[in-house]
C-alpha positions as a Markdown table, in Angstrom:
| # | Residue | x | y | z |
|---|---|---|---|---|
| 1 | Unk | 106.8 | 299.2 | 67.6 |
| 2 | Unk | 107.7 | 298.6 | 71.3 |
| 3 | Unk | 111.3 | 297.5 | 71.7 |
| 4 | Unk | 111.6 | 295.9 | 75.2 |
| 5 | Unk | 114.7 | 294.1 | 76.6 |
| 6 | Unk | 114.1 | 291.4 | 79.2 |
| 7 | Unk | 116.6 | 288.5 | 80.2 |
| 8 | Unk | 115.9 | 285.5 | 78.1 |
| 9 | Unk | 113.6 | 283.1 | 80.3 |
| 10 | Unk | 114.3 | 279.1 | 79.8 |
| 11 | Unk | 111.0 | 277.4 | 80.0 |
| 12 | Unk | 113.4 | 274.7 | 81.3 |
| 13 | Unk | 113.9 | 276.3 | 84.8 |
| 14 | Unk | 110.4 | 275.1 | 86.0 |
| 15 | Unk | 109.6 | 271.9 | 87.5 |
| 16 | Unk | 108.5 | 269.0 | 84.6 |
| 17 | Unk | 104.7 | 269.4 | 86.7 |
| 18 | Unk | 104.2 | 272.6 | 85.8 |
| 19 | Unk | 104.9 | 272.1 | 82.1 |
| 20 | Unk | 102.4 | 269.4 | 82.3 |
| 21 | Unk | 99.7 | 271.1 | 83.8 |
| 22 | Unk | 100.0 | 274.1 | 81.4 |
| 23 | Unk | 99.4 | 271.5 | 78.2 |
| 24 | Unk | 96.0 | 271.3 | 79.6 |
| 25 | Unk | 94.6 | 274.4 | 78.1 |
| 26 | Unk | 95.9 | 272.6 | 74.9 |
| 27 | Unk | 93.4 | 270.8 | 72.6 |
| 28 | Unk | 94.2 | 267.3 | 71.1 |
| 29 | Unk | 96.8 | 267.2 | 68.9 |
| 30 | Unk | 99.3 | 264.6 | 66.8 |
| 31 | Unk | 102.8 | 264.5 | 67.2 |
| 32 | Unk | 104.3 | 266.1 | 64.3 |
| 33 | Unk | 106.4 | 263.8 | 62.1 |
| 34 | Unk | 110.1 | 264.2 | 60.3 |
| 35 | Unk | 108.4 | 265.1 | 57.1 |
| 36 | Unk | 106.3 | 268.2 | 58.2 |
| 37 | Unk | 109.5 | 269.7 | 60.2 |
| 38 | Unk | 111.3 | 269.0 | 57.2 |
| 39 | Unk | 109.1 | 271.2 | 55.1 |
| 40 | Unk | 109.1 | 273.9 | 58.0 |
| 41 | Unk | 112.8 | 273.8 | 57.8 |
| 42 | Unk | 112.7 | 274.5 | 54.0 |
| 43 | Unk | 110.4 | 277.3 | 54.2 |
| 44 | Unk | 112.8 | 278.9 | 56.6 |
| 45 | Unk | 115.9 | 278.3 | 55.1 |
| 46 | Unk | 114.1 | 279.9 | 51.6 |
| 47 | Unk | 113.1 | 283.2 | 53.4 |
| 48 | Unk | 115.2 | 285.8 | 54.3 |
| 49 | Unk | 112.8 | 287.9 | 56.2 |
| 50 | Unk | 110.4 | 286.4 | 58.0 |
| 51 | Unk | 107.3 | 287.9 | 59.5 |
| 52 | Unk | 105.8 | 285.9 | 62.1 |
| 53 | Unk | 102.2 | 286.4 | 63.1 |
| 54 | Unk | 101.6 | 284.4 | 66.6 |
| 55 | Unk | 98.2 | 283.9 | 68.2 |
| 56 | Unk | 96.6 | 281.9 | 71.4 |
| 57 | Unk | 97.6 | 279.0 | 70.7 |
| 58 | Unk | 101.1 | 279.9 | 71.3 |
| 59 | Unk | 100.6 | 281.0 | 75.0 |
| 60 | Unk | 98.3 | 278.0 | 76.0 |
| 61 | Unk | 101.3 | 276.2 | 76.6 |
| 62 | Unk | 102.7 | 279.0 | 79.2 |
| 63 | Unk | 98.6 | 278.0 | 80.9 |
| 64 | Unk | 96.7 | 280.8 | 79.3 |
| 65 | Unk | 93.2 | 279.5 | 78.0 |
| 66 | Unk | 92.4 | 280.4 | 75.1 |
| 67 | Unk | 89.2 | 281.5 | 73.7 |
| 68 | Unk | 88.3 | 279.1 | 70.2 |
| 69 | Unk | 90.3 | 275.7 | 71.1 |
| 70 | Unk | 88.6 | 272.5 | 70.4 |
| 71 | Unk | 87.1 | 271.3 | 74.1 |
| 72 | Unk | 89.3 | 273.5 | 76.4 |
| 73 | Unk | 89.1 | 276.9 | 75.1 |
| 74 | Unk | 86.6 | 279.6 | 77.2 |
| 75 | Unk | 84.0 | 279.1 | 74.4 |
| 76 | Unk | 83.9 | 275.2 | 75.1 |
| 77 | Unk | 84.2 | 275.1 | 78.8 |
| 78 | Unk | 81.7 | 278.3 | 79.6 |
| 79 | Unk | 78.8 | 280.1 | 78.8 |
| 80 | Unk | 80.9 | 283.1 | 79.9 |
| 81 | Unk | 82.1 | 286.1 | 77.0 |
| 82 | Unk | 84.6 | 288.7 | 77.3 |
| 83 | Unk | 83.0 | 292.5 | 77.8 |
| 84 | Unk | 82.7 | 293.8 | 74.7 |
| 85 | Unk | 83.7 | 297.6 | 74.3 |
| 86 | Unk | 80.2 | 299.9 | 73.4 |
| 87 | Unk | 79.5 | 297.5 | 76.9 |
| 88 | Unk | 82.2 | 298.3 | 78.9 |
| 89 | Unk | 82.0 | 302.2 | 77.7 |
| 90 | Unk | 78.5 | 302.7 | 78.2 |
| 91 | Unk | 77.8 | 300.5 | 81.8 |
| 92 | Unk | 79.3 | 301.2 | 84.9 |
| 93 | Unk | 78.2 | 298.0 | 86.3 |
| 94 | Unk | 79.8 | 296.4 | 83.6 |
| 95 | Unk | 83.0 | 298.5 | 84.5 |
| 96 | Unk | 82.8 | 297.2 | 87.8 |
| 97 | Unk | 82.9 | 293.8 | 87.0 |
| 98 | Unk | 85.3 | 294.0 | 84.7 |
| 99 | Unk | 87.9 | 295.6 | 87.2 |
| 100 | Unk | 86.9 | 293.7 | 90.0 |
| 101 | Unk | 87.7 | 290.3 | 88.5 |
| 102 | Unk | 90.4 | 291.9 | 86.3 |
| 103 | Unk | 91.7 | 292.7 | 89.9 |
| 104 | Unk | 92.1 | 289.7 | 91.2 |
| 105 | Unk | 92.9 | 287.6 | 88.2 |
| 106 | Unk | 95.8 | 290.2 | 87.5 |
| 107 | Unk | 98.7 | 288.8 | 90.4 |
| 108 | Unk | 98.8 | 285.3 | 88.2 |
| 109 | Unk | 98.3 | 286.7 | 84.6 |
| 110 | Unk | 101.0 | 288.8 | 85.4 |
| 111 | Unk | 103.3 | 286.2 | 86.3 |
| 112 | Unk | 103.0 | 283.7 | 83.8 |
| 113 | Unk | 106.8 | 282.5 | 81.8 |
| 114 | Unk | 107.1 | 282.3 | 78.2 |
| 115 | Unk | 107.6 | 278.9 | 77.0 |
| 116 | Unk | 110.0 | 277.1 | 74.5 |
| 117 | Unk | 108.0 | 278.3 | 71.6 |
| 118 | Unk | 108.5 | 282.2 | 73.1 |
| 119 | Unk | 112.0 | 281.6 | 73.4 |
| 120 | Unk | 112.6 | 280.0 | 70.4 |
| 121 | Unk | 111.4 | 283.0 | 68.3 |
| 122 | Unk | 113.6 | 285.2 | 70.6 |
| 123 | Unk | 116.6 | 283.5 | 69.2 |
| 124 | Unk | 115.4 | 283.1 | 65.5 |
| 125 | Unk | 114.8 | 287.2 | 65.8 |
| 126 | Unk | 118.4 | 287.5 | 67.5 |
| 127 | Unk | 119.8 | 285.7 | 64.2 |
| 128 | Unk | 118.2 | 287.9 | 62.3 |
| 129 | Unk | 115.8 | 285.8 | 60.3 |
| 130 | Unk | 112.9 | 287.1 | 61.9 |
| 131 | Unk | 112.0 | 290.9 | 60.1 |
| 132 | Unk | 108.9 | 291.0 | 62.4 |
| 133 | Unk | 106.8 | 290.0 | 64.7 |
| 134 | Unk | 103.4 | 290.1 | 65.4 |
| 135 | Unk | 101.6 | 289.3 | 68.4 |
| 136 | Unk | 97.7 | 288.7 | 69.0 |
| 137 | Unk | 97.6 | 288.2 | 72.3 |
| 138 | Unk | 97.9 | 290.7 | 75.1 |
| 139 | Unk | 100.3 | 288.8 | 77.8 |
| 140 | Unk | 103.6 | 290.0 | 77.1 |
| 141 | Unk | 105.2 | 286.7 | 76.6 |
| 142 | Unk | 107.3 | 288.1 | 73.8 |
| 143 | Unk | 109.0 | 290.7 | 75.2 |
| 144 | Unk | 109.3 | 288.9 | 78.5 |
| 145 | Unk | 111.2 | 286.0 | 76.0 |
| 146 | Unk | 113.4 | 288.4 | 74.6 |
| 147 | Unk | 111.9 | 289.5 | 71.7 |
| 148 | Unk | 112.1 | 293.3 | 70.4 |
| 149 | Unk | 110.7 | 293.2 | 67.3 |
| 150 | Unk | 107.3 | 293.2 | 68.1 |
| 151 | Unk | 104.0 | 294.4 | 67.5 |
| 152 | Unk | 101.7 | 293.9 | 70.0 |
| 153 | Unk | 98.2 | 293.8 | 67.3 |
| 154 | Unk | 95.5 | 293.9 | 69.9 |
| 155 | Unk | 97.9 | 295.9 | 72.6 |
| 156 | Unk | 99.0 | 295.0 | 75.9 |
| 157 | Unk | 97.1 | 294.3 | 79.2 |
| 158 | Unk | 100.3 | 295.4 | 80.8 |
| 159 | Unk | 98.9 | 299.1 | 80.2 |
| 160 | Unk | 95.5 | 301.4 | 81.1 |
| 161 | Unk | 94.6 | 304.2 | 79.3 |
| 162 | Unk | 91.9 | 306.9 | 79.7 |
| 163 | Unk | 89.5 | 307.1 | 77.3 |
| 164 | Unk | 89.3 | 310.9 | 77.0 |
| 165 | Unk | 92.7 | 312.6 | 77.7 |
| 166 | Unk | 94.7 | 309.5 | 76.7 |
| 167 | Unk | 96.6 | 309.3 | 79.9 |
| 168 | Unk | 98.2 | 306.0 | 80.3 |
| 169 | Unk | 99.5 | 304.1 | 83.2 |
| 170 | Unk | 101.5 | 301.2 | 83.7 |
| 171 | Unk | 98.9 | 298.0 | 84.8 |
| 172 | Unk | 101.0 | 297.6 | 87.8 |
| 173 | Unk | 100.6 | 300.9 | 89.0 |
| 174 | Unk | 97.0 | 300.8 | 88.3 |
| 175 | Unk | 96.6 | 297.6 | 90.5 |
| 176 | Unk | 98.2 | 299.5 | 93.5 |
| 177 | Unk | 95.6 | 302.0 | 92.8 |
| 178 | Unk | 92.9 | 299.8 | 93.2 |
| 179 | Unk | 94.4 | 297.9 | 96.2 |
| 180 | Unk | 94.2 | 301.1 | 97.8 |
| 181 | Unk | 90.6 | 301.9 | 97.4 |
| 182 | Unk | 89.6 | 298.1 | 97.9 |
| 183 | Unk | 91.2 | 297.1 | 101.0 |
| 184 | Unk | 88.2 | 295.1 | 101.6 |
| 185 | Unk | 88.8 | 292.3 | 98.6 |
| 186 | Unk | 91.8 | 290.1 | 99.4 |
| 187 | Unk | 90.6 | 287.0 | 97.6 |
| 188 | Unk | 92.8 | 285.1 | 95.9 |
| 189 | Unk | 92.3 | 282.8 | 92.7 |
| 190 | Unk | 93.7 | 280.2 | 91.3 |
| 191 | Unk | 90.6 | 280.7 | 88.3 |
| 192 | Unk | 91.9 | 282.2 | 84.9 |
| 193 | Unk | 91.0 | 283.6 | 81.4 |
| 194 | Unk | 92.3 | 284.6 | 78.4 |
| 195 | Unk | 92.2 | 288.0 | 79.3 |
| 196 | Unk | 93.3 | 287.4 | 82.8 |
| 197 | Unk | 90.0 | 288.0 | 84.7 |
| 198 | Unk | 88.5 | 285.5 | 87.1 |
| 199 | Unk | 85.3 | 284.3 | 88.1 |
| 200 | Unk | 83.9 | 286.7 | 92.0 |
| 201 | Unk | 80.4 | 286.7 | 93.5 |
| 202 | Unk | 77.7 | 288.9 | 93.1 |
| 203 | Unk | 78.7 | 291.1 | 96.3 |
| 204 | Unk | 82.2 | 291.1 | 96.0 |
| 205 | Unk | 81.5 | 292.7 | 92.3 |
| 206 | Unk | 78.9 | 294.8 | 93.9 |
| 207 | Unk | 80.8 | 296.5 | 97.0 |
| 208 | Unk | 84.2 | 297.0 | 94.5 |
| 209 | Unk | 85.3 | 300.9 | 94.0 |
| 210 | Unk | 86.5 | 301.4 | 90.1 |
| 211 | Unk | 89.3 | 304.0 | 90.1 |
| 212 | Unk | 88.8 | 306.9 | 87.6 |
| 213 | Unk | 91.7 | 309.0 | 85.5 |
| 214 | Unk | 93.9 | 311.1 | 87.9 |
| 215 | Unk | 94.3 | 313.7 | 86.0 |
| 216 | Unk | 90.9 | 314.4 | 84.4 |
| 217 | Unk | 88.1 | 311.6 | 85.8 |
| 218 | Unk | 87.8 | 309.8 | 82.9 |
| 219 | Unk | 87.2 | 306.3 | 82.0 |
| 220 | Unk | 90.2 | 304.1 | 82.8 |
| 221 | Unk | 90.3 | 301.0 | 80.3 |
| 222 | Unk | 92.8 | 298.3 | 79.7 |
| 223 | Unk | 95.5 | 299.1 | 76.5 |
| 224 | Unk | 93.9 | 296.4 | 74.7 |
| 225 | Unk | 91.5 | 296.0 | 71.7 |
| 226 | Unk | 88.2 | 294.5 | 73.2 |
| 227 | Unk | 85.8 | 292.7 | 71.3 |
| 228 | Unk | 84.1 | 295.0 | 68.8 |
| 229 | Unk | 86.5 | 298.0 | 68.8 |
| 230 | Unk | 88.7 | 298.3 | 66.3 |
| 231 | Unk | 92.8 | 297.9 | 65.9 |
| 232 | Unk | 94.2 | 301.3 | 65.6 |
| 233 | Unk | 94.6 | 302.7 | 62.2 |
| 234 | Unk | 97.9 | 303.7 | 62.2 |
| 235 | Unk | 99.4 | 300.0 | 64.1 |
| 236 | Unk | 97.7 | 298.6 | 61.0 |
| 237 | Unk | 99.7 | 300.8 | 58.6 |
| 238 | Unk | 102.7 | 300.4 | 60.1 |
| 239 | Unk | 102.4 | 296.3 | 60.5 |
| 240 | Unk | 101.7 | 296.8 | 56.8 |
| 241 | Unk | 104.5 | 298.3 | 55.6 |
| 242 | Unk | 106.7 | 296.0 | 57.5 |
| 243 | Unk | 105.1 | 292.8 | 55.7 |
| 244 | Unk | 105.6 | 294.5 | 52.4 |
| 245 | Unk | 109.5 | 294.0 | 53.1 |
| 246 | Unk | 109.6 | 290.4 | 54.5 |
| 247 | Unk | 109.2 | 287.2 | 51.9 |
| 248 | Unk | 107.7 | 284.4 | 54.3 |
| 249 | Unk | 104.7 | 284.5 | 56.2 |
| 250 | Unk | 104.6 | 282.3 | 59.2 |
| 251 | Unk | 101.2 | 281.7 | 61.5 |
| 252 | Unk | 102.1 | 280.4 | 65.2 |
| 253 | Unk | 98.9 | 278.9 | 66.9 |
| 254 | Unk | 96.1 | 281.2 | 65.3 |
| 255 | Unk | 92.9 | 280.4 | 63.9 |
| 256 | Unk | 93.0 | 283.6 | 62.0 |
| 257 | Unk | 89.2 | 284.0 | 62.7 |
| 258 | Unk | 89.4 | 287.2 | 63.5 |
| 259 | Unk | 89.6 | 289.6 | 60.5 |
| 260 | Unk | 92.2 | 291.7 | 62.6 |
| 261 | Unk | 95.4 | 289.1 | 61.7 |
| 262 | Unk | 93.5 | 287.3 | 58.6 |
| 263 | Unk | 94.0 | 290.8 | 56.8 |
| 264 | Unk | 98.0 | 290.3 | 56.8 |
| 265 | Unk | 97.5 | 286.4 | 54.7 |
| 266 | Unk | 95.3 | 288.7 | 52.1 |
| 267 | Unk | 98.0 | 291.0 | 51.7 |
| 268 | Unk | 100.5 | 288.2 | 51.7 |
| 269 | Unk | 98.8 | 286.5 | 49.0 |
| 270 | Unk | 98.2 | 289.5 | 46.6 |
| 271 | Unk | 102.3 | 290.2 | 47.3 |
| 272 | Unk | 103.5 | 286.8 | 46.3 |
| 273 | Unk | 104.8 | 286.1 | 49.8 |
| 274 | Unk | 104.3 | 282.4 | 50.4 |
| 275 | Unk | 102.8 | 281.7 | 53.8 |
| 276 | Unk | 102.3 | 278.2 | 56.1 |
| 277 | Unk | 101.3 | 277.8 | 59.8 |
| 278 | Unk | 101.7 | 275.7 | 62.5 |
| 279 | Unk | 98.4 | 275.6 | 64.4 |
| 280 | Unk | 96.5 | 272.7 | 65.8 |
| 281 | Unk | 93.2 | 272.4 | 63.7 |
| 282 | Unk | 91.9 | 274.3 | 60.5 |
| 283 | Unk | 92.6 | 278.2 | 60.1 |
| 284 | Unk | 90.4 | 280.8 | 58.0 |
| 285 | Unk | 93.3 | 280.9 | 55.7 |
| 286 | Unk | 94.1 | 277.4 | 54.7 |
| 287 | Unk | 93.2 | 278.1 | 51.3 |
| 288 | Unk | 95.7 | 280.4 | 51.0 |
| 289 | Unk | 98.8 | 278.6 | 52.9 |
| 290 | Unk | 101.2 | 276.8 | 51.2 |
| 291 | Unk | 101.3 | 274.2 | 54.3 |
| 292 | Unk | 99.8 | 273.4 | 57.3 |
| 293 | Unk | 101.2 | 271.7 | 60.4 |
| 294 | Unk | 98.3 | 271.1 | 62.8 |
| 295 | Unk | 100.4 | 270.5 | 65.9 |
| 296 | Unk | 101.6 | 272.3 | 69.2 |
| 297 | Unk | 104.0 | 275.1 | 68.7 |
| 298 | Unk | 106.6 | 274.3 | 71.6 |
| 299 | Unk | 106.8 | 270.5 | 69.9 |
| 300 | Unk | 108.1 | 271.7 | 66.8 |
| 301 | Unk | 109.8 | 275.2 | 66.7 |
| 302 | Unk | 112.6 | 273.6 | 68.9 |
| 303 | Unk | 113.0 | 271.2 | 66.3 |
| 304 | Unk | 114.0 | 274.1 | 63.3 |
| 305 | Unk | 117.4 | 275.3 | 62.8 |
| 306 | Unk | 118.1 | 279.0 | 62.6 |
């Protein structure tokens, strides 16, 4: 578990505009109504641990797309898919393009804010309902929110790690890196993805320099679990053990599609631990929740007292 400490950020402190802009990587939703926050607000004041298990949908609202959202997520608006890893380890021109636009997209995924829903689980952890926290998304909203608790469940794009001796290097430090051997690629963007990477033409991909390991020339690759690699054995175990000592599951803007963070609502389940979510549209687990409030996370979080 990474504990980080970070001053609390108040989504309030930017301008009403931005806010507004961000809700438009945010798919169609109802306004949620006294009864549903009434029966969120039961479910927490019954559980004295909670274990929280946050997705996408949680940091649209910050104005990072999302992959799976109705009409605005990458898969609706783009023909475009992220790298997957036997990909990104075997090609070197996939390398390269995944650096290069990683590159550029990097100064504004870097610098997004947490938003009220971040915040608000900051404070619920600080009160001590929250046991633990799990996080699939790679931005570092959490921890830049406050939270400590957390378990980042597909890692961190604030980190790069080589691939054979393990060597890893702050993503900062790795950006100066390539600034140094790219002096030629100033472009700026104003483009994002999930993932942080942006949209460059064919010869600004083609003429980029991909830094190796320092210490042993090795394959240099994001912190992060790409698409077809697997979540680390032992983060699993340990994520595990923590649910087996909370007694509420909660599901924060996550379609729990991925098998990854749907194996935590089958263990709930066999347990006995009573689970909802808040998530706009249907999850892989409905079956198995107690409730369902299809609506945005920053809407009705605020509205829950700790």
């Amino acid at each position: 578990m990474q504990k980080v400490t970070s001053n609390l950020l108040s989504v309030y402190e930017r301008p009403v505009h931005r806010l507004l802009s961000h809700l438009a990587f945010v798919p169609k939703y109802d306004p949620c109504n006294t009864l549903e926050v009434n029966k969120l607000q039961e479910f927490i004041d019954d559980t004295k641990n909670l274990f929280v298990l946050t997705g996408a949908g949680i940091s649209t609202e910050s104005g990072i797309p999302d992959y799976r959202s109705e009409g605005v997520g990458l898969y609706a608006t783009s023909s475009k898919r992220p790298v997957q890893f036997k990909v990104f380890m075997e090609s070197a021109s996939a390398r390269q393009s995944y650096w290069a636009r990683n590159y550029v997209g990097w100064p504004r995924f870097s610098s997004f804010y947490p938003n009220v829903a971040h915040t608000t689980l900051a404070e619920w952890e600080k009160s001590g309902k929250i046991k633990c926290l799990v996080t699939q998304n790679v931005d570092r909203l959490h921890h830049k929110a406050g939270s400590t608790k957390v378990y980042e469940l597909h890692g961190t794009a604030f980190n790069v790690v080589c691939m054979s001796c393990s060597k890893m290097v702050t993503r900062h430090s790795f950006q100066n890196h390539i600034r140094k051997l790219n002096p030629h690629l100033s472009i700026q963007s104003d483009d994002i993805r999930p993932d942080g990477d942006v949209e460059l033409a064919k010869e600004d991909v083609e003429k980029f320099t991909v830094p190796s390991c320092g210490q042993c020339g090795g394959i240099m690759k994001p912190y992060i679990v790409f698409f077809g690699d697997n979540v680390p054995a032992e983060r699993v175990k340990s994520i595990r053990e923590e649910l087996a000592t909370c007694d509420g599951l909660l599901v924060l803007g996550s379609s729990l599609n991925v098998y990854s963070g749907y194996r935590f609502i089958l263990q709930a389940i066999e347990a006995g631990i009573k689970c909802c979510a808040v998530n706009i549209g249907t999850t892989r687990a409905d079956k198995h929740l107690a409730f369902r409030i299809s609506g945005r996370c920053g809407e009705i979080l605020p509205k829950i007292v700790v």
